[in-house]
N, CA and C of each residue as an Amber inpcrd file, in Angstrom:
protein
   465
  33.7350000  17.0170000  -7.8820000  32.2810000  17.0130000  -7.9810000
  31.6750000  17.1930000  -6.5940000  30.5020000  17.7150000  -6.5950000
  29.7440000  17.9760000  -5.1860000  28.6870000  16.8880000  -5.1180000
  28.0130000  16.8540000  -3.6500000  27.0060000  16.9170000  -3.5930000
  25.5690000  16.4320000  -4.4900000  25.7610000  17.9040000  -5.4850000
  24.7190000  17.7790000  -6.5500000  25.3390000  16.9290000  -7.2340000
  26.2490000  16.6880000  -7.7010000  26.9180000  15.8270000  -8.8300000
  26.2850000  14.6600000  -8.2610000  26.4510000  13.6430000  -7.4200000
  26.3560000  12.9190000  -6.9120000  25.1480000  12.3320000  -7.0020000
  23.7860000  13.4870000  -6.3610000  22.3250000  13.2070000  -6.5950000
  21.8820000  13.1590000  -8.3440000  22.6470000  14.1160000  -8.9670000
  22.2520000  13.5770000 -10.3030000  22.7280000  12.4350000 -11.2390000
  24.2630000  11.7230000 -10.1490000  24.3460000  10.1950000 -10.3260000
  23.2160000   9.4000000 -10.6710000  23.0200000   9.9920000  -9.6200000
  21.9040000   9.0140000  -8.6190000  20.3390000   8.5610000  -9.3600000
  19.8910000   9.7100000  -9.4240000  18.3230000   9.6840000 -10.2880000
  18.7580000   9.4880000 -11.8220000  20.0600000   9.3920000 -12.3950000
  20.0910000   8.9790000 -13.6540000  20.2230000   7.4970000 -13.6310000
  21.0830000   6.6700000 -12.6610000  21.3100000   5.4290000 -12.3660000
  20.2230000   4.8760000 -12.0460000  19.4690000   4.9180000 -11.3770000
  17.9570000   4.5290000 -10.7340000  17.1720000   4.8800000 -11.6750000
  16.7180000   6.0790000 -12.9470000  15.3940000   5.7160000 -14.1160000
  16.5530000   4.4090000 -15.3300000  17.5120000   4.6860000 -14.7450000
  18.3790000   3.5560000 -15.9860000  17.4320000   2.3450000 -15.4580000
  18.0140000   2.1170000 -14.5890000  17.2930000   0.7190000 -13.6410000
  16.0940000   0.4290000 -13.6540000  15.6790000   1.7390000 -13.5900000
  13.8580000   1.4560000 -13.8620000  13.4010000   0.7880000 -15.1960000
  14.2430000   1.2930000 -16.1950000  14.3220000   1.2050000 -17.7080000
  14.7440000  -0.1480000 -18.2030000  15.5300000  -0.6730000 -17.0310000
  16.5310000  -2.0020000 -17.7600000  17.6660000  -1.7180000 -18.4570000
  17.9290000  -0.2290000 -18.0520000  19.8220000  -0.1610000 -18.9110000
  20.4140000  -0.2750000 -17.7770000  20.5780000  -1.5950000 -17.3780000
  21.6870000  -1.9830000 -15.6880000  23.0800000  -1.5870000 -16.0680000
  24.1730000  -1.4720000 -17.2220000  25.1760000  -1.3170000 -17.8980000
  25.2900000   0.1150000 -17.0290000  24.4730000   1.2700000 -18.3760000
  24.1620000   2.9930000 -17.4420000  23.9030000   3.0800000 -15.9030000
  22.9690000   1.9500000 -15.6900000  22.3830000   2.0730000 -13.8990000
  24.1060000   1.8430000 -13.0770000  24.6120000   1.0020000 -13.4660000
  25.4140000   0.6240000 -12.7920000  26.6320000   1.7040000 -12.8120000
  27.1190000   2.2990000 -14.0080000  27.7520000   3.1190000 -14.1240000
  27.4950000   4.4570000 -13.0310000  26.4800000   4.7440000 -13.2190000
  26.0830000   6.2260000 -12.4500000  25.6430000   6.1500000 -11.1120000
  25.5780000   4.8340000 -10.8670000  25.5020000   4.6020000  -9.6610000
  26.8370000   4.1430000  -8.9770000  27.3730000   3.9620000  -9.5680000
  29.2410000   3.9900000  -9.1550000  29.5840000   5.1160000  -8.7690000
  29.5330000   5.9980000  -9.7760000  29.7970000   7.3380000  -9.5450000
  29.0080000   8.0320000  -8.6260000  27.6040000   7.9870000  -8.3400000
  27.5460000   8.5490000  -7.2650000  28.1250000   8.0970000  -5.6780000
  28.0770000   6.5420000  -5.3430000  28.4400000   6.1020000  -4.2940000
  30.2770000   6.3820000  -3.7630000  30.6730000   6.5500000  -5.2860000
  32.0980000   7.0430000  -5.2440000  32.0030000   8.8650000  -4.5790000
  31.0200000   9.5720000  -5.1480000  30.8390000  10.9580000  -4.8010000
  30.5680000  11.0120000  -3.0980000  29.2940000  10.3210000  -3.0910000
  29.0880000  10.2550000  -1.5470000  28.1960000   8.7470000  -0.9030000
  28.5940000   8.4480000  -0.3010000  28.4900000   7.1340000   0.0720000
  26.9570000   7.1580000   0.9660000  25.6330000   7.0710000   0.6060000
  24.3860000   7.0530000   1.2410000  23.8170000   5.8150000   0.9740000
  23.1350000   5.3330000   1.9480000  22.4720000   3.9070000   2.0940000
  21.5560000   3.7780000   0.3670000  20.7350000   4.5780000   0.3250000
  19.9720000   5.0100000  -1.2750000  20.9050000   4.3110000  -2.2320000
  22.0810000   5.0750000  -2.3070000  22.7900000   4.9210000  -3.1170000
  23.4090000   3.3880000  -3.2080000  23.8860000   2.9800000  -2.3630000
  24.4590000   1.4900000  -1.8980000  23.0250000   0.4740000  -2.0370000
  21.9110000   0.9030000  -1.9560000  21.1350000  -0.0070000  -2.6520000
  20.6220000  -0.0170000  -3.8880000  20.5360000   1.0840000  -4.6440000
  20.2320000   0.5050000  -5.6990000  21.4660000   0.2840000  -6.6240000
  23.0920000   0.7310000  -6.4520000  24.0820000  -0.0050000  -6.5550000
  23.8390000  -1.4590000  -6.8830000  23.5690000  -1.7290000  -5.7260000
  23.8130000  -3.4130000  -5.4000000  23.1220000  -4.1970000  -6.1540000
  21.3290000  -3.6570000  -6.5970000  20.6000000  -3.9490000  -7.7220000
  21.5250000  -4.2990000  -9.0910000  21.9030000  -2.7470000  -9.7510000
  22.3420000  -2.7530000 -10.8110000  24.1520000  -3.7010000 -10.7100000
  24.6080000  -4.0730000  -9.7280000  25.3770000  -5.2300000  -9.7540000
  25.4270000  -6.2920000 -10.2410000  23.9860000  -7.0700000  -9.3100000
  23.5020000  -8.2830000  -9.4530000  23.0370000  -8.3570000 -10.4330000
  22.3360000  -7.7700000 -11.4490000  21.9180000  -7.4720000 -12.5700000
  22.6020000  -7.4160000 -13.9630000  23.6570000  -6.5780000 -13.5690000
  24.4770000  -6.0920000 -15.0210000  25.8630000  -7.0810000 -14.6640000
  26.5950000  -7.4400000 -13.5180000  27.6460000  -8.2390000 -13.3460000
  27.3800000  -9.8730000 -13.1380000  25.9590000  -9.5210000 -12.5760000
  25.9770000 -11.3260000 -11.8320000  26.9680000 -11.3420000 -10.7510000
  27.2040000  -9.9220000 -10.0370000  28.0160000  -9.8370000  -8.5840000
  27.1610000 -10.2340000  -7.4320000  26.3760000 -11.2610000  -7.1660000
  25.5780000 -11.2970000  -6.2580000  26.6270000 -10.7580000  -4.7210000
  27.4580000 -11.4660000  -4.4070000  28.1760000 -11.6510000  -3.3460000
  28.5530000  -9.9140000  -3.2400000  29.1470000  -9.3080000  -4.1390000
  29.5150000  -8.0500000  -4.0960000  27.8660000  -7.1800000  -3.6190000
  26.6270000  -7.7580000  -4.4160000  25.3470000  -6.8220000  -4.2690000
  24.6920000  -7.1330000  -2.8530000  25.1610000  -8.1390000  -2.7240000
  24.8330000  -8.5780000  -0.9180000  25.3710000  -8.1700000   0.1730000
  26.4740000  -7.8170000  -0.0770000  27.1370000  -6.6450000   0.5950000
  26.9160000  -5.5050000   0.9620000  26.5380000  -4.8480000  -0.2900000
  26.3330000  -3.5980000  -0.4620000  24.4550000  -3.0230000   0.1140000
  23.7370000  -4.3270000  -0.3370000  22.3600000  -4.2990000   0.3320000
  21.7190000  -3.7720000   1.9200000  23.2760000  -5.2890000   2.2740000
  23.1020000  -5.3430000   3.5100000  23.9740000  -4.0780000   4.3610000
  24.7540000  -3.1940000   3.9770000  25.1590000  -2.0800000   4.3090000
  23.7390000  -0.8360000   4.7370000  23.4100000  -1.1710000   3.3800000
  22.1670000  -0.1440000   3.4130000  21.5500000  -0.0510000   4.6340000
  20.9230000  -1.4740000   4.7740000  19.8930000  -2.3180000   5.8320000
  20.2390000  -1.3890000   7.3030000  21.9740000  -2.2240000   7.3210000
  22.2670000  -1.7160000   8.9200000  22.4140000  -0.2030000   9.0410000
  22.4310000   0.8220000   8.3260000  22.0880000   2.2330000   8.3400000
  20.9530000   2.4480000   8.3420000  19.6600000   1.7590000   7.1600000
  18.3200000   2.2730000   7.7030000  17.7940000   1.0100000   7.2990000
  17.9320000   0.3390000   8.4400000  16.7320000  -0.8710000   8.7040000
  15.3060000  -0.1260000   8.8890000  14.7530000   0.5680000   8.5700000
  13.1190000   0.6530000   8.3210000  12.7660000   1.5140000   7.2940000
  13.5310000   1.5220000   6.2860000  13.6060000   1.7880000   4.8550000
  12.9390000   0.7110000   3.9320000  11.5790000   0.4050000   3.4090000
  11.0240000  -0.7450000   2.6370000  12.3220000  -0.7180000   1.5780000
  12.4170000   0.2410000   0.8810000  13.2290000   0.7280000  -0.7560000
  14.4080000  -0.2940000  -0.5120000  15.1820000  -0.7460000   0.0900000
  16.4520000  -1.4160000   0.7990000  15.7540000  -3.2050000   0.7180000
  14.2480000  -3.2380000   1.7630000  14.3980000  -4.1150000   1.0960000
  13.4090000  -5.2200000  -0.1520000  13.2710000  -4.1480000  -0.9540000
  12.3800000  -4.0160000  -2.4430000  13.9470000  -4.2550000  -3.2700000
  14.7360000  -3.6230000  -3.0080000  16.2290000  -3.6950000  -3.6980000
  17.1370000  -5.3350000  -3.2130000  16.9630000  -5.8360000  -1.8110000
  17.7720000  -6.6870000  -1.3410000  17.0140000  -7.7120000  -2.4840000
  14.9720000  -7.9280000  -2.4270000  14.4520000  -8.7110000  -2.7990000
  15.2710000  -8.7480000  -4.3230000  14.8450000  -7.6750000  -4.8070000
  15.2610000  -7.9030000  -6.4080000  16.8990000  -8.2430000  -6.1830000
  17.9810000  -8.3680000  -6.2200000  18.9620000  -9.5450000  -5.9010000
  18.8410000 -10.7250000  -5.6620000  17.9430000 -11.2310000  -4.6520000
  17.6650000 -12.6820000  -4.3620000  16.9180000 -13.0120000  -5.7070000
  16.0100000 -12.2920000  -6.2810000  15.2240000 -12.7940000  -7.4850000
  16.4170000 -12.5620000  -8.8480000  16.7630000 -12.0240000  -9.1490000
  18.1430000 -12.0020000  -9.6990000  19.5620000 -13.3340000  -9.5990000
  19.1810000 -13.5080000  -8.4300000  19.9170000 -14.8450000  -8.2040000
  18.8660000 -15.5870000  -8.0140000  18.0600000 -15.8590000  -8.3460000
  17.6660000 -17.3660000  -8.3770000  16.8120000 -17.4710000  -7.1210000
  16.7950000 -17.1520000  -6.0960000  16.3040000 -17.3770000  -5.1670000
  15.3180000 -16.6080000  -4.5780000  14.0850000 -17.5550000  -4.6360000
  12.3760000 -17.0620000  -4.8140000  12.6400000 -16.9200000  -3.3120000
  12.9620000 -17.9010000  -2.2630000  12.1410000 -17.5880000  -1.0690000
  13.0550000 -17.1290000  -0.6300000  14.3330000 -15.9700000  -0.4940000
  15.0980000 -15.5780000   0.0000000  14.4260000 -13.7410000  -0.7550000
  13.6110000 -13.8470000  -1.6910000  13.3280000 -12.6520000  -2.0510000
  12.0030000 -12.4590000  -1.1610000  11.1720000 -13.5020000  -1.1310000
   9.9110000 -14.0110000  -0.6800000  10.1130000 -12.8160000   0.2900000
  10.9650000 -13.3590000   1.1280000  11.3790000 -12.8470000   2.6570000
  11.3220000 -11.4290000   3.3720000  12.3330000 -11.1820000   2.2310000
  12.6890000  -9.8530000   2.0180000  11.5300000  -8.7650000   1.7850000
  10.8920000  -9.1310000   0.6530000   9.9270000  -8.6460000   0.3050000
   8.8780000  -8.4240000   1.1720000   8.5690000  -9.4510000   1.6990000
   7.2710000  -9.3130000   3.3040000   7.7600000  -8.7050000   4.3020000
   9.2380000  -8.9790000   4.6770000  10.0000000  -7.7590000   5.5710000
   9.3290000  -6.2210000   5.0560000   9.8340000  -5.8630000   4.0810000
   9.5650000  -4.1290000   4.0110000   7.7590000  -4.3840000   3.7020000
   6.9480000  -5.0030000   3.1680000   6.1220000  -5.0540000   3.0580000
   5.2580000  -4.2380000   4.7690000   5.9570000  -5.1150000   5.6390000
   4.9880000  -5.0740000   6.7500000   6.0400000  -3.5030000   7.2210000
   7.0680000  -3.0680000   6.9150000   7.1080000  -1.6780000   6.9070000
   6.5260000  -1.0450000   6.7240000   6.0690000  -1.4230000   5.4560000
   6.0480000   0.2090000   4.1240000   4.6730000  -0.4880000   3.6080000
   3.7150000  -0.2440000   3.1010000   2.5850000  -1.0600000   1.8340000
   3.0830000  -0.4960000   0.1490000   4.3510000  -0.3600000   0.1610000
   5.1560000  -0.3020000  -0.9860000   4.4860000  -0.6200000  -2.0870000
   3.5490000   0.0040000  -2.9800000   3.3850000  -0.3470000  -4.0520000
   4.0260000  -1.5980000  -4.7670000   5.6090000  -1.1530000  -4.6960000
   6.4590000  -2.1350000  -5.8410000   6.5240000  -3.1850000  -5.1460000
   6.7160000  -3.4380000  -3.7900000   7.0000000  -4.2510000  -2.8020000
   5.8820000  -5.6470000  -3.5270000   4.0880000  -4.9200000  -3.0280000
   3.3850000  -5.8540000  -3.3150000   3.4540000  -6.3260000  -4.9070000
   3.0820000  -5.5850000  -5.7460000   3.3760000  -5.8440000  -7.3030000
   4.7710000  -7.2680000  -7.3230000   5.9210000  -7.0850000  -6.6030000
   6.5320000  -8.1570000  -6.7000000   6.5520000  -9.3800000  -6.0700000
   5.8450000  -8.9150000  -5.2290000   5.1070000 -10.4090000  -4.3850000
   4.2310000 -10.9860000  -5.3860000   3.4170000 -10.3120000  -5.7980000
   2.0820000 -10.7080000  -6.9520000   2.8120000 -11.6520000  -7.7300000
   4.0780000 -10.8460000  -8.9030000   5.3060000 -11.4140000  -9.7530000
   5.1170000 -12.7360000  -9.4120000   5.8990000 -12.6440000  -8.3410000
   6.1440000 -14.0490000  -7.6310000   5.5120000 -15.5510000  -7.0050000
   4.1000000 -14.8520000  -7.0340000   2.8460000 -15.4340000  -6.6780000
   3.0190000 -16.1320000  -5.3930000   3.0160000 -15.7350000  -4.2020000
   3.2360000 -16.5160000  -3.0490000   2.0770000 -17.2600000  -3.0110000
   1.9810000 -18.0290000  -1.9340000   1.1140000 -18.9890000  -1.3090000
   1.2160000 -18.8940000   0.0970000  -0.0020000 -19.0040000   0.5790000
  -0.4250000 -19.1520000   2.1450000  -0.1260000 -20.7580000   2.4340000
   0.5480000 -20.6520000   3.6220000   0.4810000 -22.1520000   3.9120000
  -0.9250000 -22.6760000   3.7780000  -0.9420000 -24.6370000   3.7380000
  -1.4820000 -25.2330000   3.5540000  -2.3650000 -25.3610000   4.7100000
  -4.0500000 -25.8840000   4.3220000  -4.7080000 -25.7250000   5.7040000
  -4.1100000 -26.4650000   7.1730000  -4.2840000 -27.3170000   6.5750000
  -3.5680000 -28.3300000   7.5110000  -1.7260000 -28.8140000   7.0400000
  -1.4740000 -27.7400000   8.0560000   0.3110000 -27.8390000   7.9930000
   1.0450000 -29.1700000   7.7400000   0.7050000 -29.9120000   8.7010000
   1.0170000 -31.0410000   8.4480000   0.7470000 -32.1770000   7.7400000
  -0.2110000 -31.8600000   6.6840000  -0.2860000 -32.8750000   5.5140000
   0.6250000 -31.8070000   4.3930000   0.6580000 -32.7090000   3.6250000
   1.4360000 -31.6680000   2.0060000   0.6840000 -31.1050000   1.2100000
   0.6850000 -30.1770000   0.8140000  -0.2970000 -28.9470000   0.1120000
  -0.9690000 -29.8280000  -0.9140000  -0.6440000 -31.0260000  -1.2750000
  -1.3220000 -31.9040000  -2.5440000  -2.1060000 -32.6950000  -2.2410000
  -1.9730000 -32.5980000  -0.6610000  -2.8680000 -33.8920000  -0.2600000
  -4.4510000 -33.6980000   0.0240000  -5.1760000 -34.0280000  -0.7920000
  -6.8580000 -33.9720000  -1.2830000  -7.4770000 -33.0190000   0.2700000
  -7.3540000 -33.6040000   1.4960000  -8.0020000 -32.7590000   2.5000000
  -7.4620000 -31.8670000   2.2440000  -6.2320000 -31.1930000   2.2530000
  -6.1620000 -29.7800000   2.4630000  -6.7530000 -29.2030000   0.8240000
  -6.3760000 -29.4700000  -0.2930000  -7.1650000 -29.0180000  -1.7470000
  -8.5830000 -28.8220000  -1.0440000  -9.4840000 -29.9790000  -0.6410000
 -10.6530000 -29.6310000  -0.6360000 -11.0060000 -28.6680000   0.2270000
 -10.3600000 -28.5820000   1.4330000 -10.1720000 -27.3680000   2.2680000
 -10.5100000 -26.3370000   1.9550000  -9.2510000 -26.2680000   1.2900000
  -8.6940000 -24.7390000   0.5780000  -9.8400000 -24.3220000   0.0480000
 -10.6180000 -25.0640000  -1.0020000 -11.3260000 -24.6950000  -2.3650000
 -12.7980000 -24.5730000  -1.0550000 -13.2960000 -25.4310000  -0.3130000
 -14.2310000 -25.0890000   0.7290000 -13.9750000 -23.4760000   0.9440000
 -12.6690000 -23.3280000   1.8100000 -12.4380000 -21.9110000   2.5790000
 -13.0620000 -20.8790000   1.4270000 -12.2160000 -20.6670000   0.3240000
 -12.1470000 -20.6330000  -0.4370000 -13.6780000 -19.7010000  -1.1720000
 -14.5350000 -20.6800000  -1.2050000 -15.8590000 -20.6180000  -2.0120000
 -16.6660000 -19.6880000  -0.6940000 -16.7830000 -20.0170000   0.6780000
 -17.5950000 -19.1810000   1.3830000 -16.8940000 -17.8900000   1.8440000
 -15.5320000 -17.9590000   1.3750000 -15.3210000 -15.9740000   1.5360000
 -13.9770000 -16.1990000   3.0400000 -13.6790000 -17.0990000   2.6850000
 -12.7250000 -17.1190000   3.9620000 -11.3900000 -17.5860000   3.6740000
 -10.1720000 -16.9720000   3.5390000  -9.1060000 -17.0010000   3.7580000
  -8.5600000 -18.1890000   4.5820000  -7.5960000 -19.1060000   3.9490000
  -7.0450000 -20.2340000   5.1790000  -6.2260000 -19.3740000   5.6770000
  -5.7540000 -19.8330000   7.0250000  -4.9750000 -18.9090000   7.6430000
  -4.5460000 -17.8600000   7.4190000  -5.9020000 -17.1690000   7.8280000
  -6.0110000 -15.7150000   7.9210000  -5.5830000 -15.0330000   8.5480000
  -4.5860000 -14.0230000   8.4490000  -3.1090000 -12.9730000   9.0560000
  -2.0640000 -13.1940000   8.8080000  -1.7960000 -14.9050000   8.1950000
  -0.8320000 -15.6330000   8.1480000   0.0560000 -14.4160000   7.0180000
   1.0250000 -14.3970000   7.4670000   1.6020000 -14.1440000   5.8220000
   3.3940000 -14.7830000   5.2850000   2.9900000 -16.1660000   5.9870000
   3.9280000 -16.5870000   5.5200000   4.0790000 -18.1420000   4.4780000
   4.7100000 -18.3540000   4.0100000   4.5980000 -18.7880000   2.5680000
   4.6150000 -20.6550000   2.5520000
């Protein structure tokens, strides 16, 4: 197989994925990474892993391959996120997700932040987000048009 074989792995494995047939995604995405080995390919691999095997450890691998070939690729890490959310783990996707975010303004990127519903830290850091000053804070900031920690974008 060439080349082309490979890319039409590829875009059949990835609308699988889009679709939710991870079984097909995973299949044709084997086969292409077997055809030719591209970061693209090794990430959304690693998706349809974590997904269709519950290989996290194997899809973390394969993510993070991607990464160190094109660290300023959002798609890599929109793909690492969906693994961490796949396994269980909100603020390890959180992460990820605001990484390529401040790359890329990734459509899917934000849409899965939304998913996920982050939170801006609390006004005052050092009380606990439940504790009445910072609520009333918040809901103050809040009502006159102002963002608590505004630029902040961490969770």
């Amino acid at each position: 197989m060439s080349s082309k074989a490979a890319v039409e792995f590829f875009n059949k494995g990835r609308d699988a994925l889009y679709h939710d047939h991870t079984y097909l995604a995973r299949v044709c995405l084997e086969n292409a990474v077997n055809e030719e080995r591209k970061p693209a390919y090794c990430s959304y691999l690693a998706v349809a892993l974590a997904k269709s095997r519950g290989d996290f450890d194997g899809a973390l691998t394969l993510a993070q391959e991607a990464l160190r070939a094109e660290p300023a690729n959002s798609l890599h890490y929109l793909n690492l996120g969906r693994i961490f959310v796949a396994a269980g783990q909100r603020e390890e996707a959180i992460d990820a997700f605001r990484t390529g975010a401040r790359l890329d303004r990734n459509p899917e990127i934000l849409q899965e932040l939304e998913i996920l519903g982050t939170r801006r830290k609390p006004v005052i850091r050092w009380l606990a987000r439940e504790h009445p000053v910072n609520k009333l804070l918040g809901k103050l900031l809040a009502c006159l048009g102002l963002s608590p920690n505004a630029g902040s974008t961490e969770s």
